[in-house]
N, C-alpha and C positions, 0 to 999 in steps of 0.2 A: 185158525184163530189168530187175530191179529191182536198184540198185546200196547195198549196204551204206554208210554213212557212212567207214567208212575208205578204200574202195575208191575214194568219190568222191572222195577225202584226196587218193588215191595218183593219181589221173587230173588232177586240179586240178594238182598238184605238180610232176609230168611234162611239163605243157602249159608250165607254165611257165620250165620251165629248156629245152626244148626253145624257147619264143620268147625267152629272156631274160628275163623279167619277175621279175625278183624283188622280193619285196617293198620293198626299201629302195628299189630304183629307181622302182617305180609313185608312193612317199613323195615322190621327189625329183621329178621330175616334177609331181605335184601341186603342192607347194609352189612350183615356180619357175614356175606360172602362177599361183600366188595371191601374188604379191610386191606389194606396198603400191604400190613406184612403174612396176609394168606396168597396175594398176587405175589407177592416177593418170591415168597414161598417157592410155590408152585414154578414162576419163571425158572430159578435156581435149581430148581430140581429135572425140567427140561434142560436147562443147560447144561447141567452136569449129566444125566445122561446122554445127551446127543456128544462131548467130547470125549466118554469113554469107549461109544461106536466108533468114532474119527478114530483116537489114539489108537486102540484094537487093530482095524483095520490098516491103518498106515505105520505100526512100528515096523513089518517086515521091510518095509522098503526105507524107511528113515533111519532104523536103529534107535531109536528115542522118544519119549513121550511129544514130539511135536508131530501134529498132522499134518499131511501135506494131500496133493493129488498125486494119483499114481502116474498119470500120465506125466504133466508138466513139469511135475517139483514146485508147485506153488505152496508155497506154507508163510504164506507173510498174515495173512487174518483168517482164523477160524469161519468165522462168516461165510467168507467164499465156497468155502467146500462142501460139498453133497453126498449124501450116499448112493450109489450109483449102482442098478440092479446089473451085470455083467452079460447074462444070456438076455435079459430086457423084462421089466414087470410083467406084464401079461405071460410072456413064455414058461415063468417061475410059478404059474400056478398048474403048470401040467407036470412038474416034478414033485413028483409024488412022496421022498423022500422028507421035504420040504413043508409039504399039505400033509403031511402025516403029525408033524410039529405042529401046525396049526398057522402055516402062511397065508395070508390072502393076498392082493395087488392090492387090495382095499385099506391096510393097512398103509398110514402116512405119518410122516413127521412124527411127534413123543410116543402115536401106540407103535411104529417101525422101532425105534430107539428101544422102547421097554422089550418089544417080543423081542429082538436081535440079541439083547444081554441076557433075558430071562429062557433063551436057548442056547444057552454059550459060544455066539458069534456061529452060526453056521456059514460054510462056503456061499458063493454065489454073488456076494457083496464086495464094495472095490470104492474106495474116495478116490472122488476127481475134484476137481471145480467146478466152478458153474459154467464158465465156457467150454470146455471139455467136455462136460455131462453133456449139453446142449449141442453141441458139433457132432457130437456122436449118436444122436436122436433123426439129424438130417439124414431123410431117404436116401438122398445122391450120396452120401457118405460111406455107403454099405456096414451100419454102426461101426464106423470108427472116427477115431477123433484125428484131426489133419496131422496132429503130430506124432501120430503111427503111422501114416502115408508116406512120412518120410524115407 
């Protein structure tokens, strides 16, 4: 059954006062999740979690609340640096100690951040940089980064 464009008008229309939806309301809704300070919000709150994974991870080797890479010593901007799975993502889901926490590979950027701290920094995790993360990704590298070849 092929539905005329008014017809679909009039069924559109119906569904919606039968759920409430009317237009202004789907408007207002919209807008009061695009609010300047729930985006603030929200940024700030990744941000600060993803520098409590950095700092965590990198005081053993800095002695101080500043991140760095484990490899290089980069610590000039937070940005650059990555969390870096050590045995390698996919590997980390056959450790069992790990999936028993409730790891997955699938897990990326704020939900990695949230499970990391909401399991009190498990092993397995390492700050690099982004060239270092990525050097150490390249197959001919045998995962490592060029300046452990040294």
């Amino acid at each position: 059954m092929v539905l005329t464009e008014e017809e679909r008008r009039a069924r559109k229309k119906a569904a919606d006062v039968k759920y409430n939806l009317k237009p202004e309301r789907k408007l207002k809704q919209k807008e009061r999740n695009e609010k300047p300070e729930r985006k603030l919000y929200a940024k700030n709150y990744r941000d600060n979690t993803r520098l409590k994974v950095l700092q965590y991870y990198s005081k053993s080797l800095s002695n101080n609340n500043i991140p760095c890479c484990r490899c290089c010593g980069l610590n000039s901007h937070v940005d650059f640096l990555d969390i870096d799975h050590i045995i390698g993502k996919k590997q980390m889901d056959s450790d069992s100690e790990l999936v028993d926490i409730g790891y997955s590979s699938k897990l990326h950027d704020a939900l990695l951040h949230k499970w990391i701290i909401d399991n009190n920094f498990p092993d397995g995790f390492q700050i690099l940089c982004k060239n270092c993360n990525h050097a150490k990704s390249v197959p001919k590298n045998n995962n490592k980064c060029p300046h452990e070849m040294k």
